[in-house]
Every structure is written in structure tokens, then in C-alpha cells.
ROSE-4610 file (N, C-alpha, C; in Angstrom, 1 decimal, always signed):
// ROSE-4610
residu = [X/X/X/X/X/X/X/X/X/X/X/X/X/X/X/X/X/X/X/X/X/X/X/X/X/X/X/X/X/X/X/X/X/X/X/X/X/X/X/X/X/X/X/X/X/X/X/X/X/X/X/X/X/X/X/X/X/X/X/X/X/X/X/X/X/X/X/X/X/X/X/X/X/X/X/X/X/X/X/X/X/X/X/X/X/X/X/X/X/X/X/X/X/X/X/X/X/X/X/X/X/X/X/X/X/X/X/X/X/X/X/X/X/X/X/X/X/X/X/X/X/X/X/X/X/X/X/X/X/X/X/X/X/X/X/X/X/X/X/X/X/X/X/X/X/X/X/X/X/X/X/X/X/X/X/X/X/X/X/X/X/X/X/X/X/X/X/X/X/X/X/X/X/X/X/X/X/X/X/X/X/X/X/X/X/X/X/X/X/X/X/X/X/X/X/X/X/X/X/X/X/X/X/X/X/X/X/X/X/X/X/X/X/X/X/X/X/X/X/X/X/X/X/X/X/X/X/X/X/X/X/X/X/X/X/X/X/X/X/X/X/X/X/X/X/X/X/X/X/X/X/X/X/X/X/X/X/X/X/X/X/X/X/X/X/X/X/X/X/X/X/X/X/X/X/X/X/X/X/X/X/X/X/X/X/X/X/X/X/X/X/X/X/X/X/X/X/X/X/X/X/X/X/X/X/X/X/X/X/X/X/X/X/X/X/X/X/X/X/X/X/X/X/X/X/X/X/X/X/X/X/X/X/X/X/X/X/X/X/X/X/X/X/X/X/X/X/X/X/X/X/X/X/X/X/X/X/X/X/X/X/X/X/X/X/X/X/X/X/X/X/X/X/X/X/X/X/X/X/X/X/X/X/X/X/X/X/X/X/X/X/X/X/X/X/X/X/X/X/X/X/X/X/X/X/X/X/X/X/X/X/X/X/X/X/X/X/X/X/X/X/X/X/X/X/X/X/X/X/X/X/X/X/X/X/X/X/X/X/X/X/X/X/X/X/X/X/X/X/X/X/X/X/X/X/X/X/X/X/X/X/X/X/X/X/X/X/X/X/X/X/X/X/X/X/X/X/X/X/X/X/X/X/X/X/X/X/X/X/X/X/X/X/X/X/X/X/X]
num = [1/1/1/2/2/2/3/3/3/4/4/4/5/5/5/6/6/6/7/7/7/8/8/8/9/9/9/10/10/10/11/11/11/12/12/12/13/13/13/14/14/14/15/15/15/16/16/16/17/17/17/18/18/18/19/19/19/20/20/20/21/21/21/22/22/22/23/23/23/24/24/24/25/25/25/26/26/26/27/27/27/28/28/28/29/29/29/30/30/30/31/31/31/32/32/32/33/33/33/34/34/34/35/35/35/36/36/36/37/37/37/38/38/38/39/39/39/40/40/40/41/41/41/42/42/42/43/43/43/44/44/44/45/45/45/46/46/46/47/47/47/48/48/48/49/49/49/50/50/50/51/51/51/52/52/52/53/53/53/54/54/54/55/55/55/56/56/56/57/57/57/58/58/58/59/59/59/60/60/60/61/61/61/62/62/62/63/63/63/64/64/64/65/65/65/66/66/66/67/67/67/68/68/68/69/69/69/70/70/70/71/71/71/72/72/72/73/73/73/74/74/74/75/75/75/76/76/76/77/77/77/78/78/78/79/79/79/80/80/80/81/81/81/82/82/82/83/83/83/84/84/84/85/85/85/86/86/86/87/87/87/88/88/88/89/89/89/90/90/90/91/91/91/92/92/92/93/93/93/94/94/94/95/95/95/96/96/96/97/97/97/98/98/98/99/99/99/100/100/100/101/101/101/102/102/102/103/103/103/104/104/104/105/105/105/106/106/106/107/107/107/108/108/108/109/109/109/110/110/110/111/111/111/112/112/112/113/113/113/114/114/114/115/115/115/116/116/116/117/117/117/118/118/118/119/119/119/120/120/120/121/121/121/122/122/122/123/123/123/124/124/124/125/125/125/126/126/126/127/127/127/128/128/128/129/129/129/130/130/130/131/131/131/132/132/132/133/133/133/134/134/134/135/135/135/136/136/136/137/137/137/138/138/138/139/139/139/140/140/140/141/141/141/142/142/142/143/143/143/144/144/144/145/145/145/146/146/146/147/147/147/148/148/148/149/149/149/150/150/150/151/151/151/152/152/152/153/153/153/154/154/154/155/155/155/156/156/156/157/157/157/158/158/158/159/159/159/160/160/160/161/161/161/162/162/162/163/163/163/164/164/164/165/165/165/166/166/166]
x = [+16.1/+15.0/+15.1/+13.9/+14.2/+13.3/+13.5/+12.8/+12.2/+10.4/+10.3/+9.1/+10.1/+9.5/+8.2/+7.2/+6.0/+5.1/+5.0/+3.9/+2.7/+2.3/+1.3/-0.2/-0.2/-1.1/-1.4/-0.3/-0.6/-0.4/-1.0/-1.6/-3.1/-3.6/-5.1/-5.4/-4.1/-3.8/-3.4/-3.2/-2.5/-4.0/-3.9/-4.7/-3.6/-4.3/-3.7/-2.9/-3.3/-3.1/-1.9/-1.6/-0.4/+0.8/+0.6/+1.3/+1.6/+0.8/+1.4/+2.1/+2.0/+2.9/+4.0/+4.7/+5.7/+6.4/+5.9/+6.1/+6.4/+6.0/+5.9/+7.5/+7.8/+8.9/+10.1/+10.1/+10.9/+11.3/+10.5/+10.8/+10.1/+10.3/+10.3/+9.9/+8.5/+7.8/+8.7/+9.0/+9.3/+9.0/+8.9/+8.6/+8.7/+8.2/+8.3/+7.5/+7.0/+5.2/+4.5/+3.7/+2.2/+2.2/+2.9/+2.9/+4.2/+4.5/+5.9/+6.1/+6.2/+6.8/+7.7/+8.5/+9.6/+8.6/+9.5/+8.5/+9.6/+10.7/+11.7/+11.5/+10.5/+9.9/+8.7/+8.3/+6.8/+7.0/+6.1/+5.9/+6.3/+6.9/+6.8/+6.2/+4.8/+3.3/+3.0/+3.0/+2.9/+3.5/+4.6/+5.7/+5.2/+5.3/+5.1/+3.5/+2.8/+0.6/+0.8/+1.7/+2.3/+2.5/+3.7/+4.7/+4.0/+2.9/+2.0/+1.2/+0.8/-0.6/-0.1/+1.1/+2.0/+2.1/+3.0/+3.2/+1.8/+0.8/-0.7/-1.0/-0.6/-1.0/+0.1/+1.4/+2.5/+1.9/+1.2/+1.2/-0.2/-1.0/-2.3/-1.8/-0.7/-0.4/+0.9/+1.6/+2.4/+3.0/+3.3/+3.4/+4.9/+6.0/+6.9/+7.3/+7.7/+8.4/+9.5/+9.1/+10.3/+11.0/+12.5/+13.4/+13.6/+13.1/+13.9/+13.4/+13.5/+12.7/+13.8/+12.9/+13.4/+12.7/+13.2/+12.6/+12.2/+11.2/+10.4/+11.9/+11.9/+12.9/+14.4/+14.3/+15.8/+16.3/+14.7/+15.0/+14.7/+16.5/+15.9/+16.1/+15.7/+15.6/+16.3/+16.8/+16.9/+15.8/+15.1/+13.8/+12.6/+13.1/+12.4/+13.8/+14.8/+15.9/+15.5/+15.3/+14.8/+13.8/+12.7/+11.6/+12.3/+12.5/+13.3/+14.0/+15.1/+15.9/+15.1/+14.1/+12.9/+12.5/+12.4/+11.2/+12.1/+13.3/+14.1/+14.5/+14.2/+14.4/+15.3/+15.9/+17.5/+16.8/+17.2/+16.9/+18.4/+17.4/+18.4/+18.6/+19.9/+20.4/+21.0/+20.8/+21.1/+22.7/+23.1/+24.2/+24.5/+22.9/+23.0/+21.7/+21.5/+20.4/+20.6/+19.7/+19.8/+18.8/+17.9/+16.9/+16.1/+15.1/+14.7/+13.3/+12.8/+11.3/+11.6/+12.2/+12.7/+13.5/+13.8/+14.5/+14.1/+12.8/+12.5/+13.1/+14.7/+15.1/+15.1/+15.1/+15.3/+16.8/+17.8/+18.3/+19.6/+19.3/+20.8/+20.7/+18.9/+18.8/+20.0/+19.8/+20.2/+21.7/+22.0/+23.6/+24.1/+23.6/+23.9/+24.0/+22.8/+23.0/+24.5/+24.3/+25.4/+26.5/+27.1/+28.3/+28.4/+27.4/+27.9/+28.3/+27.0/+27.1/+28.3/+28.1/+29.5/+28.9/+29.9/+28.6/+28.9/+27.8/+27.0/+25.9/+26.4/+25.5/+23.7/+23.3/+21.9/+21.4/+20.4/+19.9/+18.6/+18.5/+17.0/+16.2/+15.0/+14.2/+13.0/+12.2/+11.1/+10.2/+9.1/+8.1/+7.4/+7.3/+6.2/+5.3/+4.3/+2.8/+2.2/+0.9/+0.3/-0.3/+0.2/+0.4/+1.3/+2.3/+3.2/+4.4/+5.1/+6.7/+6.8/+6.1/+5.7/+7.5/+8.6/+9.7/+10.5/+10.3/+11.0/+10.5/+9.8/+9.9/+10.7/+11.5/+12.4/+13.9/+13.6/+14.8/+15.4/+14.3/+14.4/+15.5/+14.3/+14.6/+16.0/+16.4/+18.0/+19.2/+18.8/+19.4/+19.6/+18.8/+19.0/+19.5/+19.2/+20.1/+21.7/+22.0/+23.0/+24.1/+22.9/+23.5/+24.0/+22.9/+23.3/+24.4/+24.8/+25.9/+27.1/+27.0/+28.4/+28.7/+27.3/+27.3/+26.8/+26.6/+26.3/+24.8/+24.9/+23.3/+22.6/+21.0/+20.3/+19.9/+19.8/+19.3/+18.1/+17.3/+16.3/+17.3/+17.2/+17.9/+18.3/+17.2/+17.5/+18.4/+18.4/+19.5/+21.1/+21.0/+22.2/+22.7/+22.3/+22.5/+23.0/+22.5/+22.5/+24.2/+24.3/+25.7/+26.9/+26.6/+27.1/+27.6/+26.8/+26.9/+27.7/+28.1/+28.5/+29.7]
y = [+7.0/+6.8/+7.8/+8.0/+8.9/+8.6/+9.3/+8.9/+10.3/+9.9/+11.3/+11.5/+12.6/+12.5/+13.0/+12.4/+12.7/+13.6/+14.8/+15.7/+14.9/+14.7/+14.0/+15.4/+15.7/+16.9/+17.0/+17.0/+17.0/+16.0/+15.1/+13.5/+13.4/+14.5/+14.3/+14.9/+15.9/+16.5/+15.1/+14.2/+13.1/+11.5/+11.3/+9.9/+8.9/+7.5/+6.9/+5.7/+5.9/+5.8/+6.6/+7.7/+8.3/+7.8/+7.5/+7.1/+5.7/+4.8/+3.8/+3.6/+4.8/+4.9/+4.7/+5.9/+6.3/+5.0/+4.5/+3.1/+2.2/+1.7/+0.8/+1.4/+2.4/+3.2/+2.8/+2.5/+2.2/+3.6/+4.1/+5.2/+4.9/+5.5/+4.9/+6.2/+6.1/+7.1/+7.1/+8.4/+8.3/+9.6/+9.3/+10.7/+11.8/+12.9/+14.0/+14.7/+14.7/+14.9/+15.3/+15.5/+15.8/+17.1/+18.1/+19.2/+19.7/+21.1/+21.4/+23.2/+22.4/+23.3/+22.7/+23.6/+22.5/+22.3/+21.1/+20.6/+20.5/+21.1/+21.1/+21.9/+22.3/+22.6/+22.5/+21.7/+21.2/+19.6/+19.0/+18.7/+16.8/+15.6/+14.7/+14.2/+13.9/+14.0/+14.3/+16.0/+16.0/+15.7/+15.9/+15.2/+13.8/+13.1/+11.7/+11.5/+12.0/+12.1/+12.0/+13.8/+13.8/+12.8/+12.3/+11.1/+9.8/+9.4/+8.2/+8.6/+9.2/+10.2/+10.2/+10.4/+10.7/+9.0/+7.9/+6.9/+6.0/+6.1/+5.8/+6.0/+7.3/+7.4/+6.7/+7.0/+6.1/+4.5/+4.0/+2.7/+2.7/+3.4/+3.8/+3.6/+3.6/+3.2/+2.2/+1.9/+1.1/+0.3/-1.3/-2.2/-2.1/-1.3/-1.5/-0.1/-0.5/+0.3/+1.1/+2.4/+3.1/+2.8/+3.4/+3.8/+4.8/+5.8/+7.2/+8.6/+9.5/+10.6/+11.8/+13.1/+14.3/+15.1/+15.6/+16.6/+18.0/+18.7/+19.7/+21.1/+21.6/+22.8/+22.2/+20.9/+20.7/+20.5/+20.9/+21.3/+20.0/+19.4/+18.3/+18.6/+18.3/+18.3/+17.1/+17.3/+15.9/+14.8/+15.7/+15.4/+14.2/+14.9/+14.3/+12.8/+13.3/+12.7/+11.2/+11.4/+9.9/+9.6/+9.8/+9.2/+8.5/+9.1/+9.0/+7.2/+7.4/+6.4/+5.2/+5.8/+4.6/+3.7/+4.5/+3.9/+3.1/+3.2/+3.0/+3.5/+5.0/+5.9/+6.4/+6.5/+7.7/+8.8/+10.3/+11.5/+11.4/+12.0/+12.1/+13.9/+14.0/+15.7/+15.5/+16.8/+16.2/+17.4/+17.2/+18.0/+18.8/+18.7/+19.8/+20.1/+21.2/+22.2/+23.6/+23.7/+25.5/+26.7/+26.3/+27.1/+27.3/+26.3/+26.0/+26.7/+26.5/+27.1/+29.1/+29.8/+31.2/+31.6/+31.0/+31.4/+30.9/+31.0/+31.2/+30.9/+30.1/+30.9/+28.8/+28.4/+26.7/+26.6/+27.5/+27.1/+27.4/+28.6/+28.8/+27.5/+27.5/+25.9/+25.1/+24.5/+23.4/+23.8/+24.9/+24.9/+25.1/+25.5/+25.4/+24.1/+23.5/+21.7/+21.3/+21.5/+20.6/+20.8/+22.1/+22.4/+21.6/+21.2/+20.3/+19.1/+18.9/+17.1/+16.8/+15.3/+14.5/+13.0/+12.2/+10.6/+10.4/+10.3/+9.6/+11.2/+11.6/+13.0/+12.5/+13.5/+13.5/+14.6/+15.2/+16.0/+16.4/+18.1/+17.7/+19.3/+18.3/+19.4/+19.3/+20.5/+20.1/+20.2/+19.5/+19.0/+20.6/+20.7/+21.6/+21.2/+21.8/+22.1/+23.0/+22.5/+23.0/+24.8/+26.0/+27.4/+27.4/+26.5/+26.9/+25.9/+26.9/+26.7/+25.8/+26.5/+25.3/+25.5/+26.6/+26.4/+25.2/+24.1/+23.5/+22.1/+22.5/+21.2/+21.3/+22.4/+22.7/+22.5/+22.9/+22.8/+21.4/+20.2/+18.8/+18.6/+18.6/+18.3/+18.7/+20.1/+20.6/+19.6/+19.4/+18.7/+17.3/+16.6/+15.4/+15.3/+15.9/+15.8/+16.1/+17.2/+17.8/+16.3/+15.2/+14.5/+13.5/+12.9/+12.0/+12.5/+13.8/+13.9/+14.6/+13.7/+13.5/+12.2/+11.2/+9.7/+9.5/+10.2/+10.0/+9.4/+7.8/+6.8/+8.0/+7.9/+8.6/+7.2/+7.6/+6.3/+6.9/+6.2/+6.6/+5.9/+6.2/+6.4/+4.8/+4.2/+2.3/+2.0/+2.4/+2.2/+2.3/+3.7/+4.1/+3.9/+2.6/+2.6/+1.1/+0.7/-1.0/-0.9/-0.3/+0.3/+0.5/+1.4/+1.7/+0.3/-0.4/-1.7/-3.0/-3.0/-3.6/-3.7]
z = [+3.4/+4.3/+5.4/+6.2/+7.2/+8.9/+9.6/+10.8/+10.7/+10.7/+11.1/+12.6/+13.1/+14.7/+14.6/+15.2/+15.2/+16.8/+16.2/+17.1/+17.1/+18.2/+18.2/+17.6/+18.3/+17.9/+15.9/+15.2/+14.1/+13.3/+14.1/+13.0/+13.3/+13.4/+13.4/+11.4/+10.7/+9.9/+8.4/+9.1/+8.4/+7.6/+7.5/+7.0/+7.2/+7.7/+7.7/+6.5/+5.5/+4.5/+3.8/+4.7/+4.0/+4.7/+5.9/+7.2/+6.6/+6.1/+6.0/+4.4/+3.2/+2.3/+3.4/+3.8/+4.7/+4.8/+5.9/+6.5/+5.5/+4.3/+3.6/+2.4/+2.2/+1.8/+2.4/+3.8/+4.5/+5.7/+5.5/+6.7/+7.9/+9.3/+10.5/+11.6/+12.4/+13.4/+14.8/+15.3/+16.2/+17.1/+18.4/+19.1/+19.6/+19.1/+19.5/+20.0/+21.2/+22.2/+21.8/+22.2/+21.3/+21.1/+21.7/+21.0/+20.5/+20.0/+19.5/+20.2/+21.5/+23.0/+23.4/+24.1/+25.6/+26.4/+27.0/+28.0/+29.1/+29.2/+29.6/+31.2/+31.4/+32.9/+33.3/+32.3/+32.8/+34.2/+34.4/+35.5/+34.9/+35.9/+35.2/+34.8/+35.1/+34.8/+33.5/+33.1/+32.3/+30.9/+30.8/+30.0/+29.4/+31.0/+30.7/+29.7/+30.6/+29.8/+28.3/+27.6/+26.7/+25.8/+26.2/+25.5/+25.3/+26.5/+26.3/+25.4/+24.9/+24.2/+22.6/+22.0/+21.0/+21.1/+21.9/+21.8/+21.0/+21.8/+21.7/+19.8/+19.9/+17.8/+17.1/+17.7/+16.7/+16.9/+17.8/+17.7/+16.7/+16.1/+15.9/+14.3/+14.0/+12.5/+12.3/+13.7/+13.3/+14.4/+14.7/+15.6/+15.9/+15.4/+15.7/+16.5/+18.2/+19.2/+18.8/+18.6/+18.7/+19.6/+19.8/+20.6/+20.7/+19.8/+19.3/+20.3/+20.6/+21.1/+20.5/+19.9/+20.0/+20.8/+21.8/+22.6/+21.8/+21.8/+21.1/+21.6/+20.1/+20.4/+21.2/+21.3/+21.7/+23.3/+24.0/+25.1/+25.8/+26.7/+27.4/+29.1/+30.4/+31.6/+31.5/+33.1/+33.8/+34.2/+34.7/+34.7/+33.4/+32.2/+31.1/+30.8/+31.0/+30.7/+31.7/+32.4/+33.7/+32.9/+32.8/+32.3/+30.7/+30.1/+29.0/+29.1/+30.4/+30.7/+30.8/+32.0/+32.6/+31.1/+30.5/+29.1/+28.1/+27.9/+27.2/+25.9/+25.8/+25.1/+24.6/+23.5/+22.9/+22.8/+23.1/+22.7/+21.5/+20.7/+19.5/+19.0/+18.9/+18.8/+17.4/+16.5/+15.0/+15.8/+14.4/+14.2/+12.8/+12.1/+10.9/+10.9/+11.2/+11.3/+10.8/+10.2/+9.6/+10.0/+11.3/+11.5/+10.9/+10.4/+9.1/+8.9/+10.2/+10.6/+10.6/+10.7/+10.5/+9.3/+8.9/+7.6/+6.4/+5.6/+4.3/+3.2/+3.2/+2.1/+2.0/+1.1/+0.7/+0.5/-0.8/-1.1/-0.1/+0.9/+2.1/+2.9/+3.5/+4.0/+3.7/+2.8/+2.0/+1.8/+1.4/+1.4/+2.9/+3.8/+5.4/+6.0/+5.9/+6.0/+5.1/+4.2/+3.2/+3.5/+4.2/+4.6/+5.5/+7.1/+8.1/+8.0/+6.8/+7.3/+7.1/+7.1/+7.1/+7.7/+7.0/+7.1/+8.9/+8.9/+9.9/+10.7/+9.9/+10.6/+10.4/+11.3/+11.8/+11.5/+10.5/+10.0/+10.5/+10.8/+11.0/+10.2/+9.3/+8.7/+8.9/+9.4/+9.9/+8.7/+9.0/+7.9/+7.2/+6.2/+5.4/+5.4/+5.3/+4.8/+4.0/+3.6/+3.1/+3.4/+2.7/+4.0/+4.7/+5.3/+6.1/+6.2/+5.9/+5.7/+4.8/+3.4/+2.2/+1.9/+2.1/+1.7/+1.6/+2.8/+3.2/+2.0/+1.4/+0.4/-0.7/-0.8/-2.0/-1.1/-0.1/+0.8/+1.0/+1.1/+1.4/+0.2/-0.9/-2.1/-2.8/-2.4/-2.5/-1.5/-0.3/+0.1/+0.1/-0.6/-0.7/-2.1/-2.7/-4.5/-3.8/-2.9/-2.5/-2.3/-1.1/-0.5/-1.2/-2.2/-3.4/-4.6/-4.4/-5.4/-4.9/-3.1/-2.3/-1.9/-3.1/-2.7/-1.1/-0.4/+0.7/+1.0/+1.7/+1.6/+2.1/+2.3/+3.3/+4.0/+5.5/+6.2/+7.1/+7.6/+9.0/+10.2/+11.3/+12.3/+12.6/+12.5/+13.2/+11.9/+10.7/+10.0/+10.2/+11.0/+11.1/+12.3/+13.1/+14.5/+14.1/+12.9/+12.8/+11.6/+11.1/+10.6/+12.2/+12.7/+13.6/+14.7/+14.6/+15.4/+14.6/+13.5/+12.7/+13.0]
């Protein structure tokens, strides 16, 4: 299962019908602002406009409150970090990344991820599409066979928090 952070901006790209395959799979929406900029010196205001705006569509296909936030490119403020707190938000930071959007190649992807993880790791691939960065669907696909033949579960994030609390 996975959590996947949602740009608000590109679920106008989506049906809601695919959103709630997703959902009914057992995977789980969470926020990442409505665009895919830092917002890491923009104004609280904006940020916040943002984040309600993104919040607004995740609730537009699904009743259950995230907790989750990825800040766009990684970049967090102190600033976004209070609002964050206020709301009762986790920014979540993976720890296996391969630069996925610049580097073309699926299968270094996938062997670059595979070298980090380690269970309880937090992975992050950003979505393909259709024209662009169609690589990353071979990439996914390499790394999760990778993952399943190190036995390692895949979980979405409220999974691995509810493990973690056990």
C-alpha cells in the first residue's frame, strides 16, 4: 500500500473514480500543496491558502483526515513548520530517494532505492504520466518486485505508524 501525496493542482488530471480505485486498494491521500514549488519563503498566508486548497480536493474524494504533509522539493521553514504544528500535521522526509524526476534511467532508480531501504524506511517515487517521466512506471515496478524478494511488507504511512506504536 502506499500514501500518495497529492499536488493539488494535478487532480484536476485525475477522475474521481480512479481516486477511489486507489482508496478502496487500501492506499491513503495526503498533502503536498497545490503546487510542486517550495513554499519555503513564501508568506504564511500563502502556504496556508495553498494547503486549505489541496486539503479541500483531498476531502473532494475522501472523508478520512490526513495527518501526513510532504513539503514540495523537501523544502520546510519554520514558518510552514508552525502552521504545520497548528493543524496537527507530520512532515514526512523519506530516506530512499534516487532523484527520480532527473535521471531517466528505471533500473539505477530502483537499484539506488534498493540499496537504502531497510524496514521501516520511507520511500519516495514521484508519480509518472502520461509524456512525462513515463520512466518511473518501470522504476516503481522494479522496486517493489525488488522489495517483495527481500520479503519486505509495502505499507502506506498510517500503516507504518500503527506498527510502530505496537
Amino acid at each position: 500500500k502506499a500514501t500518495f501525496f497529492i499536488t493539488g493542482s494535478h487532480c484536476a488530471n485525475v477522475t474521481e473514480d480512479e481516486i477511489t480505485l486507489l482508496l478502496n486498494d487500501g492506499h491513503e491521500l495526503a498533502n503536498h500543496n497545490m503546487y510542486d514549488y517550495p513554499y519555503d519563503k513564501h508568506t504564511n498566508e500563502r502556504f496556508s491558502m495553498d494547503l486549505d486548497k489541496t486539503d479541500e480536493i483531498i476531502s473532494s474524494f475522501t472523508n478520512v483526515k490526513t495527518k501526513w504533509y510532504r513539503a514540495p522539493h523537501a523544502k520546510l521553514s519554520d514558518t510552514m513548520q508552525s502552521i504545520l504544528d497548528q493543524r496537527g500535521l507530520i512532515h514526512v522526509i523519506s530516506d530512499s530517494f534516487a532523484n527520480d524526476t532527473a535521471i531517466p534511467d528505471s533500473k539505477w532508480i530502483s537499484e539506488f532505492i534498493l540499496k537504502q531501504v531497510q524496514p521501516g524506511s520511507i520511500i519516495v517515487i514521484h508519480m509518472p504520466e502520461r509524456g512525462v517521466r513515463e520512466w518511473l512506471y518501470e522504476a516503481m515496478e522494479l522496486t517493489l518486485i525488488g522489495l517483495n524478494n527481500r520479503n519486505l511488507e509495502i505499507l502506506n504511512l498510517t500503516q507504518l505508524e500503527e506498527l510502530q506504536l505496537n
